[in-house]
N, CA, C and O atoms as a Tripos MOL2 file, in Angstrom:
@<TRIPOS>MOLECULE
protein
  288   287    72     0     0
PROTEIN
NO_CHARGES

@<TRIPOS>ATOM
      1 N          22.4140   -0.7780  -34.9140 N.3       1 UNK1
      2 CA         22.2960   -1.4800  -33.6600 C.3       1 UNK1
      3 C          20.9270   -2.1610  -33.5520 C.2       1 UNK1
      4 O          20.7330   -3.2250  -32.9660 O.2       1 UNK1
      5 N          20.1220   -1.5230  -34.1000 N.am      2 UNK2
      6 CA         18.3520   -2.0740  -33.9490 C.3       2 UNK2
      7 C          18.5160   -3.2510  -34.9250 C.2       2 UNK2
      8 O          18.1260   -4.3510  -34.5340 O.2       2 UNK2
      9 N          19.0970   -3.1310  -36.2590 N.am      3 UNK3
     10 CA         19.5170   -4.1900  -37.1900 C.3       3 UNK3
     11 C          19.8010   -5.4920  -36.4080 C.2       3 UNK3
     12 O          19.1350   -6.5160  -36.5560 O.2       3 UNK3
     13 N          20.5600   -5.4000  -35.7960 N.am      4 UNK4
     14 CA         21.2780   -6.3790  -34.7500 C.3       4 UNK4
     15 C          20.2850   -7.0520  -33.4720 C.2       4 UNK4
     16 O          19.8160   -8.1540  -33.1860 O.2       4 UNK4
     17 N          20.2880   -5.7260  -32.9400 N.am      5 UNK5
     18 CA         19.3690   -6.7220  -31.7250 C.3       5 UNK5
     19 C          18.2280   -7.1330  -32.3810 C.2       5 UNK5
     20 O          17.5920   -7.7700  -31.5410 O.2       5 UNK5
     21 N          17.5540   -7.1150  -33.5350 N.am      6 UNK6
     22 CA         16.9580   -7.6340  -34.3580 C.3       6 UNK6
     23 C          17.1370   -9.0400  -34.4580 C.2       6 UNK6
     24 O          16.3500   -9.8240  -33.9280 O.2       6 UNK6
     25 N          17.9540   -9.3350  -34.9930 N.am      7 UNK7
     26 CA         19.1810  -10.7080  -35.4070 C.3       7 UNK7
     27 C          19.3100  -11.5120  -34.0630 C.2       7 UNK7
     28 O          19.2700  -12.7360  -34.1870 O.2       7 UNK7
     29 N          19.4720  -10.9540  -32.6740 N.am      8 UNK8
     30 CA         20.0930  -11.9060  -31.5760 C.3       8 UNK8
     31 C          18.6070  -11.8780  -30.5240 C.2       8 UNK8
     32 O          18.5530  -12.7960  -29.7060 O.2       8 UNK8
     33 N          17.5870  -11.0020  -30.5310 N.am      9 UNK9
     34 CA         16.5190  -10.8340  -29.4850 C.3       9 UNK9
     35 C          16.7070  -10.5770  -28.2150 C.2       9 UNK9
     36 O          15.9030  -11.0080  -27.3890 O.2       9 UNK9
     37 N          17.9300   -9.7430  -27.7930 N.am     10 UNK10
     38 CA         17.5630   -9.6960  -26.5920 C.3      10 UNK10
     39 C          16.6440   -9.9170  -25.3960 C.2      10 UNK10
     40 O          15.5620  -10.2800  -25.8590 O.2      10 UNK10
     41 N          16.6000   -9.8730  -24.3390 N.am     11 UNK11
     42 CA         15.5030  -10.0650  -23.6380 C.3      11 UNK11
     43 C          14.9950   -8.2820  -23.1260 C.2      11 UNK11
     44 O          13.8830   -7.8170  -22.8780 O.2      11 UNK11
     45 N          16.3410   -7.6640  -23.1270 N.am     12 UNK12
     46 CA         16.5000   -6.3040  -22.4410 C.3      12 UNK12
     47 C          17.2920   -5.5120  -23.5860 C.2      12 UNK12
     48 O          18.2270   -6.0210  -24.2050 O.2      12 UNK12
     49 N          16.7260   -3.9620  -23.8450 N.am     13 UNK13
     50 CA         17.3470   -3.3120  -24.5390 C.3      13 UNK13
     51 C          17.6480   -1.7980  -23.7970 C.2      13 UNK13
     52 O          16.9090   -0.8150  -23.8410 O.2      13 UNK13
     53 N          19.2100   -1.9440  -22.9720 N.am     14 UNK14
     54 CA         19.2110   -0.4070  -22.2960 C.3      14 UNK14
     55 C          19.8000    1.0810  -23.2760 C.2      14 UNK14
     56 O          20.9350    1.0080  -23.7480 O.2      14 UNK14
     57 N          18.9380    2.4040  -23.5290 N.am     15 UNK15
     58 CA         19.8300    3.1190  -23.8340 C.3      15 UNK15
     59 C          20.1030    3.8670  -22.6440 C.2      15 UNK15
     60 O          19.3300    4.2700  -21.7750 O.2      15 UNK15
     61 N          21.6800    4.0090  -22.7960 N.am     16 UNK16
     62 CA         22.0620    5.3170  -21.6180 C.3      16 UNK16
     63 C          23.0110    6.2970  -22.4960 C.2      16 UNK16
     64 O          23.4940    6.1340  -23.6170 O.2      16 UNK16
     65 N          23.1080    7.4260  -21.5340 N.am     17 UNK17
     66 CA         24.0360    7.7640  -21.5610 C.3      17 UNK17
     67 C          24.2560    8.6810  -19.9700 C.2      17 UNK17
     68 O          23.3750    8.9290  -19.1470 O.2      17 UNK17
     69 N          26.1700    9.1630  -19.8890 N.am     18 UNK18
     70 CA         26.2620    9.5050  -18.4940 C.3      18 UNK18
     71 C          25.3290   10.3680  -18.2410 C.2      18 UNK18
     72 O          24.7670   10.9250  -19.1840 O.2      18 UNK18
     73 N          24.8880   10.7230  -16.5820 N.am     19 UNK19
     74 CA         23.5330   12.1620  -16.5440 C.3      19 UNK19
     75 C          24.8490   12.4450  -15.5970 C.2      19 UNK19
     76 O          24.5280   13.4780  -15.0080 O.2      19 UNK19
     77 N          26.1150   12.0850  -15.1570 N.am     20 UNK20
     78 CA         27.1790   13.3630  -14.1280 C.3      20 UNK20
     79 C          27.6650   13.7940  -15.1330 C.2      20 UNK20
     80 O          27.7120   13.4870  -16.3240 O.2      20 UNK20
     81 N          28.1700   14.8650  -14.2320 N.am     21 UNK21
     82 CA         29.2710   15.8620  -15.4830 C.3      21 UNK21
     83 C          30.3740   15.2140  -16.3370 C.2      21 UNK21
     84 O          30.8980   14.1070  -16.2120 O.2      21 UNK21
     85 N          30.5190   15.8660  -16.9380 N.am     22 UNK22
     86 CA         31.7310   14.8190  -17.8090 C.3      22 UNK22
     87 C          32.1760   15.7420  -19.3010 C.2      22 UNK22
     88 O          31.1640   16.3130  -19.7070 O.2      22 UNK22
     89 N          32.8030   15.8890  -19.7630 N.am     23 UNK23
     90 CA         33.8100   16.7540  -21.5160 C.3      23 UNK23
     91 C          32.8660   15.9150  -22.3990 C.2      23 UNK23
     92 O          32.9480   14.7390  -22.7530 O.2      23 UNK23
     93 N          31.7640   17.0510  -22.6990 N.am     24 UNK24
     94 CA         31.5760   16.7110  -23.6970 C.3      24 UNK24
     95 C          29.9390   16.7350  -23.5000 C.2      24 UNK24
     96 O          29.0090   17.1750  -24.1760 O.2      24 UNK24
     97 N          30.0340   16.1330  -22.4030 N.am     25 UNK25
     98 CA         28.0810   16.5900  -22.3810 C.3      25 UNK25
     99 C          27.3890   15.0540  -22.1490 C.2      25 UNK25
    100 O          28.0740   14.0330  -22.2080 O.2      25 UNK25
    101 N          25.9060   15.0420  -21.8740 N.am     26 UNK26
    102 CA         25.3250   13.8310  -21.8580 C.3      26 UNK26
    103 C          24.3920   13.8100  -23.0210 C.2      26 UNK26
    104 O          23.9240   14.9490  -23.0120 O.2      26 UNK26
    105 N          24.0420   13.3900  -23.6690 N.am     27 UNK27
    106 CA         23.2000   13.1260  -24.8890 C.3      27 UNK27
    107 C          21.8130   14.0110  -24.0210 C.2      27 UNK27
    108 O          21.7010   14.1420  -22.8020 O.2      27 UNK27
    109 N          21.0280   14.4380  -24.9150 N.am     28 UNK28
    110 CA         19.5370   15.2260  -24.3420 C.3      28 UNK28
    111 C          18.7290   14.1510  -24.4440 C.2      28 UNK28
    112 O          18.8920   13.1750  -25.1760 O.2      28 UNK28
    113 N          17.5510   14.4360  -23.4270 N.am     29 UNK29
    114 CA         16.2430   13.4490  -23.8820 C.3      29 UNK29
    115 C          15.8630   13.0420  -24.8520 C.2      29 UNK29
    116 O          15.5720   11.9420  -25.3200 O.2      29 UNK29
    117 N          15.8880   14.5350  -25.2970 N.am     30 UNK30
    118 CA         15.1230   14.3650  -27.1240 C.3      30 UNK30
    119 C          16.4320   13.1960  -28.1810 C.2      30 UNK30
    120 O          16.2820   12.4310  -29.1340 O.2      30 UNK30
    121 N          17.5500   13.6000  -27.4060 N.am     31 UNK31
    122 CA         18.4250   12.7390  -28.4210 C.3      31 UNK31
    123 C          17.8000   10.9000  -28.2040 C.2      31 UNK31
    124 O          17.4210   10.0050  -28.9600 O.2      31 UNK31
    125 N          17.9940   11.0850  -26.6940 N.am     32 UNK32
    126 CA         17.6400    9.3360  -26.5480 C.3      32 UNK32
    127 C          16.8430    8.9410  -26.7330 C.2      32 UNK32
    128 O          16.7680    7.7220  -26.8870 O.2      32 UNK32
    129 N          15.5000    9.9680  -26.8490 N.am     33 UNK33
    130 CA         14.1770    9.8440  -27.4530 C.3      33 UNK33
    131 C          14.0270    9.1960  -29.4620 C.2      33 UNK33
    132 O          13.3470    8.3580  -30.0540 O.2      33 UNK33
    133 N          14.9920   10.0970  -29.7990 N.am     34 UNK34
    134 CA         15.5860    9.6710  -31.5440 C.3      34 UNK34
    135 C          15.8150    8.0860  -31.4880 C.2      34 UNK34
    136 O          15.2750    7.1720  -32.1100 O.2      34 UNK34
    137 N          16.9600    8.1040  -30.3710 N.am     35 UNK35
    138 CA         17.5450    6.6360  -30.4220 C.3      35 UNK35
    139 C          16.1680    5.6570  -30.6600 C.2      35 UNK35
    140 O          15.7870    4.9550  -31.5960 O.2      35 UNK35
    141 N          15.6010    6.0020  -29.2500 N.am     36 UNK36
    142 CA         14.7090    4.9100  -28.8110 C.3      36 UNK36
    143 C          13.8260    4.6220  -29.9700 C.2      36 UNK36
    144 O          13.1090    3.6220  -29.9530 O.2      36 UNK36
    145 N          13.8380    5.5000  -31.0430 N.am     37 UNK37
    146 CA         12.3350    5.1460  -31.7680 C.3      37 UNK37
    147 C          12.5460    4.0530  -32.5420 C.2      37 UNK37
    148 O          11.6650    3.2600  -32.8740 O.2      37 UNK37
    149 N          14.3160    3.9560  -32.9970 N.am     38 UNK38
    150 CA         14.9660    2.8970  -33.6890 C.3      38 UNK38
    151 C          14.6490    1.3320  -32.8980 C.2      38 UNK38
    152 O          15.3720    0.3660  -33.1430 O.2      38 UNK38
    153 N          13.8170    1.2680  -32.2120 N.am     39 UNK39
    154 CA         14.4030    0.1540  -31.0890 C.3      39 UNK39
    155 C          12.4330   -0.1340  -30.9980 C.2      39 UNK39
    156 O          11.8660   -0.8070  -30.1380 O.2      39 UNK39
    157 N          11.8350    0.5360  -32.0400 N.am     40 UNK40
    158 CA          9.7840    0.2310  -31.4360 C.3      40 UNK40
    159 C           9.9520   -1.2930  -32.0660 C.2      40 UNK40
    160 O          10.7740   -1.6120  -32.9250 O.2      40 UNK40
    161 N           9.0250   -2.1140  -31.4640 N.am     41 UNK41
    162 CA          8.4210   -3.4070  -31.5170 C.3      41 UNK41
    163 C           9.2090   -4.2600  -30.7370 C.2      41 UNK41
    164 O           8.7620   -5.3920  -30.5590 O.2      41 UNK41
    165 N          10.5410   -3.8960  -30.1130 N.am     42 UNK42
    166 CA         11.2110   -4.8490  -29.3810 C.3      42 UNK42
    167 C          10.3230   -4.4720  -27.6220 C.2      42 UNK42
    168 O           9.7270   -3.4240  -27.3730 O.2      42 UNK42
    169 N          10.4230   -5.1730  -27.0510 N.am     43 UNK43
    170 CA          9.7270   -5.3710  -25.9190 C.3      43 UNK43
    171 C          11.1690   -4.9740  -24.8390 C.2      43 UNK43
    172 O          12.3940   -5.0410  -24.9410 O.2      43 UNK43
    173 N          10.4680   -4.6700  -24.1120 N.am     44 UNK44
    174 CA         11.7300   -4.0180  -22.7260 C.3      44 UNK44
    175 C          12.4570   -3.0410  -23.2040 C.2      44 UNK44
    176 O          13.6110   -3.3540  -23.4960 O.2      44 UNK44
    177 N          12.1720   -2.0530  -23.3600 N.am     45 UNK45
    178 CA         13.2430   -0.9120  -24.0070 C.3      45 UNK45
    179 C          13.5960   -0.1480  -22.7900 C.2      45 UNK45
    180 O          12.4810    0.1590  -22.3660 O.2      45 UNK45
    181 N          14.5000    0.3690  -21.9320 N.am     46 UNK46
    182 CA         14.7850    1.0060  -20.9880 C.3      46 UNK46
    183 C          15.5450    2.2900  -21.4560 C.2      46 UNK46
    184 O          16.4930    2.3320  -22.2400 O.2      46 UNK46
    185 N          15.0390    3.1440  -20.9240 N.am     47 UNK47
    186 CA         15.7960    4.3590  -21.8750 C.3      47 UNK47
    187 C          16.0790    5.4120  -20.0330 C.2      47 UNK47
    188 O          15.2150    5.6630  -19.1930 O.2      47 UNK47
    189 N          17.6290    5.7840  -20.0010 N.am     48 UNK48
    190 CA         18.4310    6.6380  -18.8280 C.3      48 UNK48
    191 C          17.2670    7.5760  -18.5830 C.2      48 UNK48
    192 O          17.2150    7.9480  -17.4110 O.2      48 UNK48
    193 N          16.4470    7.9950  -19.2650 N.am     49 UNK49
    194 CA         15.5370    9.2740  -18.8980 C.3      49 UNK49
    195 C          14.8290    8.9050  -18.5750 C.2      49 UNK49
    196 O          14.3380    9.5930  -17.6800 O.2      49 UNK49
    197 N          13.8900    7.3010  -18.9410 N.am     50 UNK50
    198 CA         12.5170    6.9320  -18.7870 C.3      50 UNK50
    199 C          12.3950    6.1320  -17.2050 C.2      50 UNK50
    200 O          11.4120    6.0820  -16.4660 O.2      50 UNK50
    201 N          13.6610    5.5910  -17.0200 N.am     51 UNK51
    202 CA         13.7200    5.0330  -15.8920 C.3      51 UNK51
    203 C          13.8780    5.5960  -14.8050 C.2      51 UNK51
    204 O          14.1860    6.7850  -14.7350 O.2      51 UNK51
    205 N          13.6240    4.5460  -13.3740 N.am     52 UNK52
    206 CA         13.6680    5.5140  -12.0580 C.3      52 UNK52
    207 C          15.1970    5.1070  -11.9000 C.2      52 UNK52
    208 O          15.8840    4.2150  -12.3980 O.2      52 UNK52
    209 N          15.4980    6.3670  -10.7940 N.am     53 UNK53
    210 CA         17.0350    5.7800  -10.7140 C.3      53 UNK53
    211 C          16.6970    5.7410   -8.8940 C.2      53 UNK53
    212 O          15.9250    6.5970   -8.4620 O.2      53 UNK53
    213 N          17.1090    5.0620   -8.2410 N.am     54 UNK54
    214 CA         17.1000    4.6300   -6.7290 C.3      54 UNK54
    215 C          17.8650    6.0600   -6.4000 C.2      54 UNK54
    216 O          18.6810    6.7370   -7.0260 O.2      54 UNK54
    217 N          17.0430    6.2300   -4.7930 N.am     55 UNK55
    218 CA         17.6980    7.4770   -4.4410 C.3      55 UNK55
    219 C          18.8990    6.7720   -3.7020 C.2      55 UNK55
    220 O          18.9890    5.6040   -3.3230 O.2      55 UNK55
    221 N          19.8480    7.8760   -3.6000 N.am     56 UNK56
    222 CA         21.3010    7.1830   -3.0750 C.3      56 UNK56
    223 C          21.7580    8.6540   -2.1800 C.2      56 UNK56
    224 O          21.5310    9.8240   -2.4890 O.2      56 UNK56
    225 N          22.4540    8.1240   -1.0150 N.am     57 UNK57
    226 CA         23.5020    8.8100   -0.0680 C.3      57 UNK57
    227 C          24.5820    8.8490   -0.0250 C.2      57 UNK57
    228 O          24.8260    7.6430    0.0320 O.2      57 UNK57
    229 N          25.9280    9.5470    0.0040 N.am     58 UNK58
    230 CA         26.8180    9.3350    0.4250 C.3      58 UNK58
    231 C          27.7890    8.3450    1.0840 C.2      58 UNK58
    232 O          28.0340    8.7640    2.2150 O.2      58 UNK58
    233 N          28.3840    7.2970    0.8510 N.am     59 UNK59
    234 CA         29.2220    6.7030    1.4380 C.3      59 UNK59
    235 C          29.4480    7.4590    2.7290 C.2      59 UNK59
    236 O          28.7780    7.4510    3.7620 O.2      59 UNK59
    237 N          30.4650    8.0620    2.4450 N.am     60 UNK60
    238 CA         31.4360    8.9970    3.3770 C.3      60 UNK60
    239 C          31.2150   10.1990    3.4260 C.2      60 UNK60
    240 O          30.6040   10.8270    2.5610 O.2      60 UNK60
    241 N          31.7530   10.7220    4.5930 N.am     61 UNK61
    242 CA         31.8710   12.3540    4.0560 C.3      61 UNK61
    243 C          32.9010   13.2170    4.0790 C.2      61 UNK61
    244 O          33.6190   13.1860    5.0790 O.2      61 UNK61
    245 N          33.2410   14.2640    2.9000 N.am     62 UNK62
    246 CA         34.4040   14.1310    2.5170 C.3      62 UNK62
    247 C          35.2740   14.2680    3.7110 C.2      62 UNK62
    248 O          35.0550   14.9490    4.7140 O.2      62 UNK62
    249 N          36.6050   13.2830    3.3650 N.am     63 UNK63
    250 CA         37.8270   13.3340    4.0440 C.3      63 UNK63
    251 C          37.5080   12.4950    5.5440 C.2      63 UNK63
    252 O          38.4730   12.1900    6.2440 O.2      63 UNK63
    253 N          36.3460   12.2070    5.9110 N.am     64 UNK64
    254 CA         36.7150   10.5570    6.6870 C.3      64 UNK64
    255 C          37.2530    9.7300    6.1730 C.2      64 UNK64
    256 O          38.1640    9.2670    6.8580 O.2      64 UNK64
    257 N          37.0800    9.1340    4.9120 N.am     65 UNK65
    258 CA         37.2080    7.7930    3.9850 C.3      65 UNK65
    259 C          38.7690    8.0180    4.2620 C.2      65 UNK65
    260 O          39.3660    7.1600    4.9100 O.2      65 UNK65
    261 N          39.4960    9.2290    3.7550 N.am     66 UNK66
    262 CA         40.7850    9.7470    3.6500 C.3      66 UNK66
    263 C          41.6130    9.3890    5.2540 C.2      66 UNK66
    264 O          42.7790    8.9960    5.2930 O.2      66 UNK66
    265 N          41.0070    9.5470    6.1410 N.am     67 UNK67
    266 CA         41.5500    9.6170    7.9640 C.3      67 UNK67
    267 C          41.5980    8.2370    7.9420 C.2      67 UNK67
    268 O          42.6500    7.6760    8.2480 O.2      67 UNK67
    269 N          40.3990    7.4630    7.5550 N.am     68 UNK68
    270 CA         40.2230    6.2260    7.9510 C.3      68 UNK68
    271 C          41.5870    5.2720    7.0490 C.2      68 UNK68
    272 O          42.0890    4.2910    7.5970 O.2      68 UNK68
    273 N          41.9080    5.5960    6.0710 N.am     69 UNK69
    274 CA         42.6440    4.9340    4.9560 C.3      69 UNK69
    275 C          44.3220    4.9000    5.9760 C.2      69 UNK69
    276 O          45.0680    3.9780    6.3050 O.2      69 UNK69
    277 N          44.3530    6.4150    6.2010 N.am     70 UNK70
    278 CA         45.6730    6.7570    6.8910 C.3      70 UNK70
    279 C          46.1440    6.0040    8.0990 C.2      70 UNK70
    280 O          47.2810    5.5580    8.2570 O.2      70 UNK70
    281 N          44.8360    5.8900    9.1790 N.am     71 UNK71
    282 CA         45.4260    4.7250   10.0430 C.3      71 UNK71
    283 C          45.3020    3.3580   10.0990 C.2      71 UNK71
    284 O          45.6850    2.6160   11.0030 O.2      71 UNK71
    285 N          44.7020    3.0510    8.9990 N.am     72 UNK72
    286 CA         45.3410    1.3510    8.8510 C.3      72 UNK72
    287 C          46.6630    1.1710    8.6860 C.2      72 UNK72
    288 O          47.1240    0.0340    8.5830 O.2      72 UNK72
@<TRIPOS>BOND
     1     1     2 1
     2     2     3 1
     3     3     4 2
     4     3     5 am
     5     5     6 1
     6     6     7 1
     7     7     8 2
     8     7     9 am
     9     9    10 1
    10    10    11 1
    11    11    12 2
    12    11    13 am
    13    13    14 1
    14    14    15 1
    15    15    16 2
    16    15    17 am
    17    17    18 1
    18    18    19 1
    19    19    20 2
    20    19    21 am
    21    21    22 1
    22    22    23 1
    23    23    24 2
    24    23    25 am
    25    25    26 1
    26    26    27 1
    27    27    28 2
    28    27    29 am
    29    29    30 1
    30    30    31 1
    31    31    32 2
    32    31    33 am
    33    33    34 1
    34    34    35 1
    35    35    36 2
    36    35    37 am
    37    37    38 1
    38    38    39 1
    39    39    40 2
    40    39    41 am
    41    41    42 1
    42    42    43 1
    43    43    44 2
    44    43    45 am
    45    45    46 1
    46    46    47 1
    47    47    48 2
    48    47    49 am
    49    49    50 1
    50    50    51 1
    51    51    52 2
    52    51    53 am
    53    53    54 1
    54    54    55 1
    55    55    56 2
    56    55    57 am
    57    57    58 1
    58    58    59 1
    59    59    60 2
    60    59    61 am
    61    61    62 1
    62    62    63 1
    63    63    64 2
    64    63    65 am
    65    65    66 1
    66    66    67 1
    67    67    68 2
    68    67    69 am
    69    69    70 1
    70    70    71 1
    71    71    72 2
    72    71    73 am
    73    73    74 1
    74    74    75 1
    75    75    76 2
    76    75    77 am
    77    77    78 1
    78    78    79 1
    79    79    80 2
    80    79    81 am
    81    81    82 1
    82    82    83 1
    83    83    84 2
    84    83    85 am
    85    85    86 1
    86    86    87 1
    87    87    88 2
    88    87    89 am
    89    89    90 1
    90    90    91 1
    91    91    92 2
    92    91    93 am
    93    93    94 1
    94    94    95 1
    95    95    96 2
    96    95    97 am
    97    97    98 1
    98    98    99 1
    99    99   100 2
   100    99   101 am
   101   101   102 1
   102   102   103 1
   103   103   104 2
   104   103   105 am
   105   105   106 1
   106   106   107 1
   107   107   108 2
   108   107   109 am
   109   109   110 1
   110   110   111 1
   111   111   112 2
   112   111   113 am
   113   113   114 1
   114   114   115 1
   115   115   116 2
   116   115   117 am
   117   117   118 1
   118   118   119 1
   119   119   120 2
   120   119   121 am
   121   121   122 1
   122   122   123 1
   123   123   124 2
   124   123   125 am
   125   125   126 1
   126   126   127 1
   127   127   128 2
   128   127   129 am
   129   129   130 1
   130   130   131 1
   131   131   132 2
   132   131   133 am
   133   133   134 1
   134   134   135 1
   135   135   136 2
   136   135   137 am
   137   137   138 1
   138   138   139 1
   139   139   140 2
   140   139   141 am
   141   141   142 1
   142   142   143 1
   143   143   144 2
   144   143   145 am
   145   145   146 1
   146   146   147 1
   147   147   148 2
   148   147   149 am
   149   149   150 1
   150   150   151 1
   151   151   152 2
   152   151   153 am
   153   153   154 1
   154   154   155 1
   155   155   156 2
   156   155   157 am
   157   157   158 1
   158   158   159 1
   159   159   160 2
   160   159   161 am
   161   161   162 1
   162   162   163 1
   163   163   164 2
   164   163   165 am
   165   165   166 1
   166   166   167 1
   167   167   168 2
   168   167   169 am
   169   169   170 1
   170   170   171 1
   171   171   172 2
   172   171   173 am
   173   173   174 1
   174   174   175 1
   175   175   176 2
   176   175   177 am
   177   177   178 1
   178   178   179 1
   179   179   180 2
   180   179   181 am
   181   181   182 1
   182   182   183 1
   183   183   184 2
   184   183   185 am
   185   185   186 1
   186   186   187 1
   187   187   188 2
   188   187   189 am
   189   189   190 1
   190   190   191 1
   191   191   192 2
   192   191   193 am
   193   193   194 1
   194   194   195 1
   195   195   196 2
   196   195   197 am
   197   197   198 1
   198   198   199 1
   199   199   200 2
   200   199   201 am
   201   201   202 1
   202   202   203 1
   203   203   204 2
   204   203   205 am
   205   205   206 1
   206   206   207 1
   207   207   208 2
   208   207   209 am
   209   209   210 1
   210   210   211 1
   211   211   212 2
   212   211   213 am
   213   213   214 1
   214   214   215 1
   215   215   216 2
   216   215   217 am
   217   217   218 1
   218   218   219 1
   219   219   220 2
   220   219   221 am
   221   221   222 1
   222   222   223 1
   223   223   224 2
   224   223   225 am
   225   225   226 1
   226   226   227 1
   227   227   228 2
   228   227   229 am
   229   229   230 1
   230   230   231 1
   231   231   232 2
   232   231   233 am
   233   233   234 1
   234   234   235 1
   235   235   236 2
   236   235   237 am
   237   237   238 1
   238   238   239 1
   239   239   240 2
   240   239   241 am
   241   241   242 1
   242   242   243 1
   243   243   244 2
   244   243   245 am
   245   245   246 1
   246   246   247 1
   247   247   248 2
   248   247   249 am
   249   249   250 1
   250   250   251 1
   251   251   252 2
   252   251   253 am
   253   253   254 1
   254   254   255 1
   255   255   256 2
   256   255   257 am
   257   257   258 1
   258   258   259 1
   259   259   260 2
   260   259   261 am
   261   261   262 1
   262   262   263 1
   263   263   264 2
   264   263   265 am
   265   265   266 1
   266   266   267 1
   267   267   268 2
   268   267   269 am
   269   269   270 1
   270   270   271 1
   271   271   272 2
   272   271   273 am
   273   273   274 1
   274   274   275 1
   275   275   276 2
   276   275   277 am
   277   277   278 1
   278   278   279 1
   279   279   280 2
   280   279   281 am
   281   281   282 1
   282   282   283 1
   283   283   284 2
   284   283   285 am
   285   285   286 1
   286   286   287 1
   287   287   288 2
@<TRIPOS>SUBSTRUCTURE
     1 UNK1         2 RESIDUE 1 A UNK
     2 UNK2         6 RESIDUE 1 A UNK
     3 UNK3        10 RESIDUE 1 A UNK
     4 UNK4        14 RESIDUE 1 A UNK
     5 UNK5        18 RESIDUE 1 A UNK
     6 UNK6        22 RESIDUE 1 A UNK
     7 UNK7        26 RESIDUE 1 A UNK
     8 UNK8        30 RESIDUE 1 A UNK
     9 UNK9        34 RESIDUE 1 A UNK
    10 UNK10       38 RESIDUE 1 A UNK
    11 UNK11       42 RESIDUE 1 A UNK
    12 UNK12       46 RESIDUE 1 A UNK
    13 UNK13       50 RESIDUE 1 A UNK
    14 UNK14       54 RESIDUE 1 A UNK
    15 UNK15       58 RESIDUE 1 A UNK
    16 UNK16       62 RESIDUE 1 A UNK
    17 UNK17       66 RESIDUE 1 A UNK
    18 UNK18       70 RESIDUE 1 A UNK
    19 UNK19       74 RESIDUE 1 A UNK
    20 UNK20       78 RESIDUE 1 A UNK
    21 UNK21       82 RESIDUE 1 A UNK
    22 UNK22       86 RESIDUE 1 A UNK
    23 UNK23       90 RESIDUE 1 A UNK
    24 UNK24       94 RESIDUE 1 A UNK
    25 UNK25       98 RESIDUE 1 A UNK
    26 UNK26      102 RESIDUE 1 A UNK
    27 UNK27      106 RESIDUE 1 A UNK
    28 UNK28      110 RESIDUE 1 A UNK
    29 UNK29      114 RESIDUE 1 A UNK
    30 UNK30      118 RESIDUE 1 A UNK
    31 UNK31      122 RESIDUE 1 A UNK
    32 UNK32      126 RESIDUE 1 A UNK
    33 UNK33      130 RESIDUE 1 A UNK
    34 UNK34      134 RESIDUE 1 A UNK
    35 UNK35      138 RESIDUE 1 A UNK
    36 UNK36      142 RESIDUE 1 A UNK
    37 UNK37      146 RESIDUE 1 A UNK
    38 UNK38      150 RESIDUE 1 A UNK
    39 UNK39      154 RESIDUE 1 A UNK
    40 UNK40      158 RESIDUE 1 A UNK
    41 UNK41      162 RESIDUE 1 A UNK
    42 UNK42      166 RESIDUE 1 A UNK
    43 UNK43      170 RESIDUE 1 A UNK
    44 UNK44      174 RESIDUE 1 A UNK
    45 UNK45      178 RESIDUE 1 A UNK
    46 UNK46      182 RESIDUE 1 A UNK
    47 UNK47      186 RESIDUE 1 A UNK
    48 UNK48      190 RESIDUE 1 A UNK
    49 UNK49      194 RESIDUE 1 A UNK
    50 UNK50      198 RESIDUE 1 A UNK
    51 UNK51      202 RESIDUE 1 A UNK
    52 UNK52      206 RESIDUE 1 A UNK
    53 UNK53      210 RESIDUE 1 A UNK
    54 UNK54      214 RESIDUE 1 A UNK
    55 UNK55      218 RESIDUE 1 A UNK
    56 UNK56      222 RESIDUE 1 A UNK
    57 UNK57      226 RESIDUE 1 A UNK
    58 UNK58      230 RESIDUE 1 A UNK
    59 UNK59      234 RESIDUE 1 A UNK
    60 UNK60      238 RESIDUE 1 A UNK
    61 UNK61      242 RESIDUE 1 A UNK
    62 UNK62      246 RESIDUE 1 A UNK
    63 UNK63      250 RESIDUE 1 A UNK
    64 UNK64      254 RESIDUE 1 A UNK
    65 UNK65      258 RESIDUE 1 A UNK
    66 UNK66      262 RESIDUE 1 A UNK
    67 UNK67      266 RESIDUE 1 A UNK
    68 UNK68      270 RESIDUE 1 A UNK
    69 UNK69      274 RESIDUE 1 A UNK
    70 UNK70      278 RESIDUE 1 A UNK
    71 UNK71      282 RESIDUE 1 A UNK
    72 UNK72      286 RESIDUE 1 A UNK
């Protein structure tokens, strides 16, 4: 993959992987840390661990969304 974005230059290079639950697991720091090293001299590297993530609230709470759906 570093081969590549090599070849095209991105402007932005994101690694992620999921941080919710999920079969199977989310990759560890140290893993995306491995990734990332493949990816030194390109400029903008964003890596799921290194970045901030915006704090976030709730839409709904459970089972309004559900009441509200029912009487339309």
């Amino acid at each position: 993959m570093a081969e590549l974005a090599g070849e095209i230059q991105p402007d932005e290079i994101q690694i992620n992987t999921p941080l919710r639950p999920k079969r199977g697991g989310a990759l560890s720091a140290k893993e995306i840390s491995e990734i990332e090293k493949e990816f030194r001299g390109f400029r903008n590297v964003i890596t799921v661990y290194k970045s901030s993530r915006p704090k976030t609230t709730p839409v709904e709470t459970e089972g309004i969304a559900r009441i509200k759906r029912t009487r339309i």
